[in-house]
C-alpha positions as CSV (number, residue, x, y, z in Angstrom):
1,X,-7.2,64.5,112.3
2,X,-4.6,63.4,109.7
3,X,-3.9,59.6,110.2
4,X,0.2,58.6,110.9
5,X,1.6,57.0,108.8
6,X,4.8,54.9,108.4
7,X,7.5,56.3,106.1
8,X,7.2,53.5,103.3
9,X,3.4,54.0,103.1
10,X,4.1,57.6,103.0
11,X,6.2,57.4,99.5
12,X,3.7,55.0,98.0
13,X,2.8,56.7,94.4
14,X,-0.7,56.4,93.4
15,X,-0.9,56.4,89.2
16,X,-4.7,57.5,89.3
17,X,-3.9,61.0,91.1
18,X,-6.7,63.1,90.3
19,X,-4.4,66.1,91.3
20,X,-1.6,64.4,88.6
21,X,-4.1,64.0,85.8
22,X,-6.0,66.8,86.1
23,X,-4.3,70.2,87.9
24,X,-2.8,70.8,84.8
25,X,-4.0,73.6,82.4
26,X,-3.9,72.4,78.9
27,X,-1.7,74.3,76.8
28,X,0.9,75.1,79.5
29,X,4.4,74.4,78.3
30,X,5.0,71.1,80.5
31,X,7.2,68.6,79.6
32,X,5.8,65.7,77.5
33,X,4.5,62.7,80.1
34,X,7.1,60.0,80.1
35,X,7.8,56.7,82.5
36,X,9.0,57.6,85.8
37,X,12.0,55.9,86.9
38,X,12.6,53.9,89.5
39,X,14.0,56.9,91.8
40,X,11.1,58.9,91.1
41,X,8.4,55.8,91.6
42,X,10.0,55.8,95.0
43,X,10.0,59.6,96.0
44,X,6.7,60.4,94.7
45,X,4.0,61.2,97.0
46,X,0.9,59.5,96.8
47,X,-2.7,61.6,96.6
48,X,-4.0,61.1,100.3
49,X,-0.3,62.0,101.5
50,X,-0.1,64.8,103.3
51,X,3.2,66.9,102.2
52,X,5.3,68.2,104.9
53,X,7.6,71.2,104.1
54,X,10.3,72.9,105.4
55,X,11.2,76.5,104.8
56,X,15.4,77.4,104.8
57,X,15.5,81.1,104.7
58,X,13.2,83.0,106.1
59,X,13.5,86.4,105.4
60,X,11.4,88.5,102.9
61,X,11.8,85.9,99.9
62,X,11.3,83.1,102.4
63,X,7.9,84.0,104.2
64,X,6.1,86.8,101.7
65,X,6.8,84.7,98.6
66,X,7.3,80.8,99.3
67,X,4.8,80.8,102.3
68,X,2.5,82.9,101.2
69,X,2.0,81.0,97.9
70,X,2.2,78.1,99.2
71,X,-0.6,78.7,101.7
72,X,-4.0,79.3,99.2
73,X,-2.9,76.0,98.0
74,X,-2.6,74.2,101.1
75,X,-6.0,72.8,101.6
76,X,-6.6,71.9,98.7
77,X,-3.0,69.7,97.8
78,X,-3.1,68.5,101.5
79,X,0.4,70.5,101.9
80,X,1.7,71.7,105.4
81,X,4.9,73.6,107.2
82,X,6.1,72.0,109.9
83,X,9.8,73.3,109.6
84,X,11.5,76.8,109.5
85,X,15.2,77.8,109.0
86,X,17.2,80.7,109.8
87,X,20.3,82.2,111.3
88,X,18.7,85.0,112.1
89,X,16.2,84.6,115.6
90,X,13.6,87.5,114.8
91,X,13.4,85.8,111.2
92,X,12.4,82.1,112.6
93,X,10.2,83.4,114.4
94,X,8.4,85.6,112.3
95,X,7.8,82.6,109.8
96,X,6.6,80.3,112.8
97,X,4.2,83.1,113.8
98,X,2.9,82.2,110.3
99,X,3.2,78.3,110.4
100,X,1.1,78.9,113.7
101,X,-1.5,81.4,112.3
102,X,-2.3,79.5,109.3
103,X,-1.6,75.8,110.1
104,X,-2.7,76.1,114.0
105,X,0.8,74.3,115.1
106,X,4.0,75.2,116.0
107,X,6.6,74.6,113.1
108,X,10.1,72.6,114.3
109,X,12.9,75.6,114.7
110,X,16.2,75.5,113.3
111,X,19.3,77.7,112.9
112,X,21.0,75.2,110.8
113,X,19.7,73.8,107.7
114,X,21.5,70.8,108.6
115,X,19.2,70.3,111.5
116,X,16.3,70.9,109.6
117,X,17.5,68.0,107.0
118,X,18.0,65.7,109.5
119,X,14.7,66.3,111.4
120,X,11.8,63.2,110.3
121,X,8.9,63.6,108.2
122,X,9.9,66.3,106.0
123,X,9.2,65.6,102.9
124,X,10.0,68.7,100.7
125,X,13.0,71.9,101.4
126,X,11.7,75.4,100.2
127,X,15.5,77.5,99.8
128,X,15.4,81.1,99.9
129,X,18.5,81.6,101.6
130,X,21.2,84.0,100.4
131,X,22.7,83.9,96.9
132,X,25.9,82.6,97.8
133,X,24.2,79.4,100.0
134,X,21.8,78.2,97.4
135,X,24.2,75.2,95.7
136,X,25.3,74.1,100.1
137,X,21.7,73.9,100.8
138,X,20.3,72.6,97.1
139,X,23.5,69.8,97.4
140,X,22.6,68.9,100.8
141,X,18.6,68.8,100.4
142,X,19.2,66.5,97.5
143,X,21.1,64.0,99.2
144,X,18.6,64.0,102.0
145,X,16.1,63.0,99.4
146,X,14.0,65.7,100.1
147,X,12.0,67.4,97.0
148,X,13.2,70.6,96.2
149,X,12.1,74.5,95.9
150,X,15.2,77.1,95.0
151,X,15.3,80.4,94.7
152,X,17.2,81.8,91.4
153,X,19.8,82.7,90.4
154,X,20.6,79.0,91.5
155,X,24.5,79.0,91.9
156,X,27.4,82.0,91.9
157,X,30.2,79.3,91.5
158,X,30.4,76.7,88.7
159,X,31.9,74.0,90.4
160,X,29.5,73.9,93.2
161,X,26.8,74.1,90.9
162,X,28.1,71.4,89.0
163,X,28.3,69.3,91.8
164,X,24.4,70.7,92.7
165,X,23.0,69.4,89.7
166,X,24.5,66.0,89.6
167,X,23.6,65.4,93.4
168,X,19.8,66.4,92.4
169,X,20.2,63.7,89.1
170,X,21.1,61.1,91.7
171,X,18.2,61.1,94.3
172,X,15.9,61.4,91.2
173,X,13.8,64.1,93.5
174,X,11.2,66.9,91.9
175,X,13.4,70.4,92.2
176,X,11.4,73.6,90.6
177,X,13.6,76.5,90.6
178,X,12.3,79.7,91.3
179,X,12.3,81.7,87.5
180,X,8.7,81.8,88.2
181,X,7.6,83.6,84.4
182,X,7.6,80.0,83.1
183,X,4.1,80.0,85.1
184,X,2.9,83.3,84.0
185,X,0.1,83.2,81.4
186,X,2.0,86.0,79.5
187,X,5.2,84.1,78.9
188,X,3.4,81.0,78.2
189,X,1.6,83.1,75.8
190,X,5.0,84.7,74.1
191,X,6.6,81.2,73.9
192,X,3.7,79.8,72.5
193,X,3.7,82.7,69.6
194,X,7.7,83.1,68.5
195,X,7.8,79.2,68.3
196,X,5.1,80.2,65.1
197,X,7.8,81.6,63.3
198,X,6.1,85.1,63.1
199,X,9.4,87.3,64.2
200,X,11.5,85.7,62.1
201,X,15.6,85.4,62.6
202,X,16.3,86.8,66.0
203,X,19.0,89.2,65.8
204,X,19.3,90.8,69.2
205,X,17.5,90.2,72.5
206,X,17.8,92.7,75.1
207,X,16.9,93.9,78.8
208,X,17.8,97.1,80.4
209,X,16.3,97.0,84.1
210,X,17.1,100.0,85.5
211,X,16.5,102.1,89.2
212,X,17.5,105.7,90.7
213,X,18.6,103.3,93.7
214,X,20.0,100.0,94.2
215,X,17.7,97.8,95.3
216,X,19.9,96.3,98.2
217,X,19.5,99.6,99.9
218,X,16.0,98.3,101.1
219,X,16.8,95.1,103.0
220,X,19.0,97.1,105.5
221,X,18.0,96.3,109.2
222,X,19.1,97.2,112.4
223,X,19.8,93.2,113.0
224,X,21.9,92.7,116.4
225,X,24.7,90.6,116.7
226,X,23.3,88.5,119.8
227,X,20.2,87.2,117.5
228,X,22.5,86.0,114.8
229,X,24.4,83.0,114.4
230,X,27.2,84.5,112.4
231,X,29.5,81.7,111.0
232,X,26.1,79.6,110.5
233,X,25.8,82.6,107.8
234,X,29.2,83.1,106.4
235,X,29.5,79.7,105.9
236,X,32.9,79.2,104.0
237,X,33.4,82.7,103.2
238,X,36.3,84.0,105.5
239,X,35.5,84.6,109.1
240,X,35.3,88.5,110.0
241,X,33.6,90.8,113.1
242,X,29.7,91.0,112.6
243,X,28.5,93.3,110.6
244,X,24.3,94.5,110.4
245,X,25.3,95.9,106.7
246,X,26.5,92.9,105.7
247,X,23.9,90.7,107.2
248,X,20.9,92.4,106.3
249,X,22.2,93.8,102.9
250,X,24.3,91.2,101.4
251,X,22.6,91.6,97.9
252,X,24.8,94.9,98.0
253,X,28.3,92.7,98.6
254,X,29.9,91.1,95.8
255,X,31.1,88.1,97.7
256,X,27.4,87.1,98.7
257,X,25.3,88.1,95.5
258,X,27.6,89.0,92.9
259,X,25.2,91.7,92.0
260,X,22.1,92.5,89.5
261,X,23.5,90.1,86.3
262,X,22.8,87.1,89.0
263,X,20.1,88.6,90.4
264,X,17.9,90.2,87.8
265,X,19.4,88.6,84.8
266,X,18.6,85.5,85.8
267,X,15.1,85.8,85.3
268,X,15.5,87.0,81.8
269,X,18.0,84.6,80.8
270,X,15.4,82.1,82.0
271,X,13.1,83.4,80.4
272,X,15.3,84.4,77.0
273,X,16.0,80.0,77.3
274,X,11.9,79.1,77.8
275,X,10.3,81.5,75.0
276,X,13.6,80.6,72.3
277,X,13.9,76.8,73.4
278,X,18.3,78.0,73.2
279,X,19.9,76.1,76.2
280,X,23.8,77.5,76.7
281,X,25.3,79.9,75.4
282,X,28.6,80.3,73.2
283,X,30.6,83.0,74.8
284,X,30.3,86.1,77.6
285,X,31.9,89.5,77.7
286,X,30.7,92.0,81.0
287,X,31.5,94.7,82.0
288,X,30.6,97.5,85.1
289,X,31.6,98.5,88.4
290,X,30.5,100.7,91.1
291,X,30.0,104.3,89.7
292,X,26.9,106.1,91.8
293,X,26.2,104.6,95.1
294,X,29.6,105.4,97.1
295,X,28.6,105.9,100.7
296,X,29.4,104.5,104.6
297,X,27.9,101.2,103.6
298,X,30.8,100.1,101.6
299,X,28.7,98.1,99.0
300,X,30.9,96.2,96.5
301,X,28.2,95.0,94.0
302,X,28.1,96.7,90.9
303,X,25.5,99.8,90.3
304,X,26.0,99.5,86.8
305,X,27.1,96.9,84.3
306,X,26.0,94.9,81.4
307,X,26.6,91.5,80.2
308,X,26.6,90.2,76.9
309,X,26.0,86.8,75.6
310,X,26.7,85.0,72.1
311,X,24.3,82.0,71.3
312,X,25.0,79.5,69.1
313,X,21.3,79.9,67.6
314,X,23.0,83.1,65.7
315,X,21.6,86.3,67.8
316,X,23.0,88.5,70.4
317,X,21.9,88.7,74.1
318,X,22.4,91.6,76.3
319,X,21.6,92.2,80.0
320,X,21.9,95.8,81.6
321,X,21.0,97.6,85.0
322,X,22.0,101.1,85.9
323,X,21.2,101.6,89.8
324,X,21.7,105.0,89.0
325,X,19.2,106.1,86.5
326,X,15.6,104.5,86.3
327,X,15.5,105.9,82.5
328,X,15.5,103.2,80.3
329,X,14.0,99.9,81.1
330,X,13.3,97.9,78.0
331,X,12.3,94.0,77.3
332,X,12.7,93.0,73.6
333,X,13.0,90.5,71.1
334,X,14.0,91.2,67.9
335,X,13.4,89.7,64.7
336,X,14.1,90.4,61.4
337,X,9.9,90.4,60.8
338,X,9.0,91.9,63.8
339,X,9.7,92.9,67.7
340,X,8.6,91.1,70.6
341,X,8.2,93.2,74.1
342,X,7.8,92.0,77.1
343,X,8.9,95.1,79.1
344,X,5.9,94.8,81.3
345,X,5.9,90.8,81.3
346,X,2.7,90.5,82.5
347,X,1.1,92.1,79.8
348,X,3.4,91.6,76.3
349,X,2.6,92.7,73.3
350,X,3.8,92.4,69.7
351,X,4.5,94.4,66.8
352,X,6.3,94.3,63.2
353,X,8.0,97.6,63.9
354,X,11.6,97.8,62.7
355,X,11.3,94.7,60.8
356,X,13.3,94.9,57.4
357,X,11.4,91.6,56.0
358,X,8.0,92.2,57.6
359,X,5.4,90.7,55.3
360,X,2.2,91.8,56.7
361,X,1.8,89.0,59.1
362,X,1.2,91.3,61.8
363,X,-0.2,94.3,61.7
364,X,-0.4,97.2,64.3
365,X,0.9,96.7,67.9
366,X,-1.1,93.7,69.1
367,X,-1.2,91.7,73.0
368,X,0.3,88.6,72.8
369,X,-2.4,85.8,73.8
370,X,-2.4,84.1,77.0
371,X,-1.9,80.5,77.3
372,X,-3.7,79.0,80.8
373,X,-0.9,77.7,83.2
374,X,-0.8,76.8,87.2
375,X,1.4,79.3,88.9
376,X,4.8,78.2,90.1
377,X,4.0,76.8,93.0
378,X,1.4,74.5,92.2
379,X,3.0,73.0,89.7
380,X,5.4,72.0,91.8
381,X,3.2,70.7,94.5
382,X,1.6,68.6,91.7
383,X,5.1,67.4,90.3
384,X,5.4,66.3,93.5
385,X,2.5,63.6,93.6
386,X,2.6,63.1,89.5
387,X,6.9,62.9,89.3
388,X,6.5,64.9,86.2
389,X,9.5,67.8,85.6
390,X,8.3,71.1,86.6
391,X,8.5,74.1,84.4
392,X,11.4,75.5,86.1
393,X,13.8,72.6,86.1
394,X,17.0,71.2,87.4
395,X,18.4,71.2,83.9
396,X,16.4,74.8,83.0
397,X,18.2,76.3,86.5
398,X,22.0,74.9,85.2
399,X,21.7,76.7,82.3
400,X,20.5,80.1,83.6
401,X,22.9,79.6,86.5
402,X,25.9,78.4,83.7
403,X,25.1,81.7,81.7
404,X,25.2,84.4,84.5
405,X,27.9,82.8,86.1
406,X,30.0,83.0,82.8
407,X,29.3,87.0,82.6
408,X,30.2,87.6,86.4
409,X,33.6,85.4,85.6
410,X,33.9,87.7,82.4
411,X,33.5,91.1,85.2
412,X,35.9,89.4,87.3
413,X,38.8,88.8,84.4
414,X,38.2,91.3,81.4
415,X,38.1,88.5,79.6
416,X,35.7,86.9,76.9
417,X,34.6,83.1,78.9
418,X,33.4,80.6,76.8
419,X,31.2,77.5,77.5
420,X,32.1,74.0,76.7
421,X,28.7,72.2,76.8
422,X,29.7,68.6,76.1
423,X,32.9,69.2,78.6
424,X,30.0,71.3,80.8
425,X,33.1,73.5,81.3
426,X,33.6,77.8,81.4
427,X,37.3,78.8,80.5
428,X,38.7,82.3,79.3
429,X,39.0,82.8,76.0
């Protein structure tokens, strides 16, 4: 049985961590080791320390993603649930059917997240809750001191995520954000190999993500009113009668999601940022509306649009979906000695096709190398105990979250926005 301990002894950070020193792959793109400071010393959890989390959000993201891959680590990084969060009843307890099965125990039941902060011996939030919630519960977790798990894209409004970011910098806590292909082999494996030099100047990098159906369409649930604690949901967006739609398919409402540049770009903006080392970028143009999926369910989320960003590296970025045609889907990098092309990102591969100062570097179309990594969760379990940044971090989620939220106030306007990274400020151009 797990021995009880006192909340100082449970913070205690043990230098000589075997799981610190020695979980991580070599070659993985971490950070550079470097002295903890004194708000880390205190928040990290020591080796023997068991590491309590609780779960806000508990729908599909929630239980078949942050659960589930947290669970074939839990025995081994001494990691438990003992806290769920929903608004929605069958959702809670579908996750503490989980908790139960895998942990044997009962996890703590919450509708509020606020309860769920405020509850003892939680050491770590995991936040899969709806797009529009992520900065209210990342804000809130932070000031509790809790460490942090977030699901991307990591704010819709710049102000709140300002405000996220800053609160997260105070309590000196270990937040990963969830742009998991900073843990996949592949993409370690791509960074590793532009940062040779081998492409040459970057001209254009590029993502079409395409589908014959929006993808909100499949999160649509028969989800009765009497289950749901309805203003627990809307938080601050304006009170209005219960809708199932709205509930169970918010990704396909503009005021909750702000659609697939937030959704799917994200991830390759992310991932645009890790393999380049670029940070912000310059300026934003987007445009797109709703042109295929008009029906009863009154969506508002665009089906097709595209979002272009300026960096100030010197190469164009563009971000596409059409929800109305699955023709199309490209990943690509291009240089002016070759093309990088991660349209499966799993399995990349490399080429000097279309490269007007190719010099026989590379030759044929060749799989970019893997470079050994833990997957996302683990290193963040092991940030946890070592108070090292993860791969996804606070900083790397404020500037994926600055760049999509700078093509969706672009949508909004017409308007060119431009970013102000010393002012850390978006205006229209």
């Amino acid at each position: 049985m797990q021995m009880q301990t006192t909340p100082s002894t449970r913070r205690i950070f043990l230098k000589t961590s075997a799981l610190a020193v020695g979980g991580l792959a070599a070659g993985c793109a971490t950070p550079a080791a470097r002295p903890l400071t004194a708000a880390e010393r205190t928040r990290s959890i020591g080796a023997n320390e068991r590491i309590r989390i609780g779960q806000i959000g508990c729908g599909s993201r929630g239980v078949g993603a942050h659960m589930a891959g947290i669970h074939p680590h839990a025995q081994a990084q001494n990691v438990e649930y003992v806290a769920v969060c929903d608004p929605w009843r069958v959702a809670r307890e579908t996750a503490n059917a989980k908790v139960k099965e895998w942990f044997g125990h009962d996890a703590q039941q919450f509708v509020s997240y606020r309860d769920l902060l405020a509850a003892k011996d939680i050491d770590a939030v995991m936040i899969a809750s709806c797009d529009f919630q992520h900065t209210t519960h990342l804000e809130a977790a932070a000031k509790a001191g809790k460490h942090i798990y977030v699901e991307k894209p990591m704010a819709t409004d710049f102000p709140r995520l300002v405000r996220a970011v800053d609160a997260v910098k105070a309590a000196g806590t270990v937040v990963q954000v969830g742009t998991q292909l900073r843990s996949l082999p592949s993409v370690n494996g791509a960074r590793s190999l532009y940062k040779t030099g081998i492409f040459g100047q970057l001209s254009r990098v590029e993502e079409c993500r395409n589908n014959d159906q929006p993808y909100w369409y499949h999160y649509l649930k028969d989800v009765k009113e009497a289950d749901v604690d309805w203003k627990e949901f809307l938080m601050d967006r304006p009170l209005r009668p219960f809708s199932s739609d709205a509930y169970s398919g918010w990704y396909g409402y503009y005021e909750f999601s702000r659609g697939p540049i937030p959704g799917f770009g994200s991830h390759f903006i992310d991932m645009l940022h890790f393999i380049t080392g670029a940070k912000f970028p310059a300026s934003c143009v987007c445009l797109g509306g709703t042109y295929t999926w008009k029906d009863e369910h009154q969506f508002t989320a665009p089906d097709c649009i595209q979002a272009t960003w300026l960096y100030p590296e010197g190469f164009l970025v563009s971000s596409s979906n059409n929800l109305g045609n699955q023709h199309g889907s490209v990943r690509r990098f291009y240089g002016d000695k070759g093309v990088l092309k991660l349209d499966n990102w799993s399995a990349p591969t490399f080429s000097a096709e279309g490269g007007p100062r190719r010099d026989g570097a590379i030759r044929g179309i060749k799989p970019v190398p893997e470079v050994a990594c833990p997957d996302h969760f683990l290193n963040w379990l092991q940030c946890m105990r070592s108070g090292e940044t993860p791969n996804a971090s606070i900083d790397a989620g404020f500037q994926h979250a600055t760049a999509v939220i700078m093509a969706m106030m672009s949508y909004e306007s017409g308007r060119k926005t431009l970013y102000d990274q010393a002012k850390r400020e978006i205006r229209m151009a």
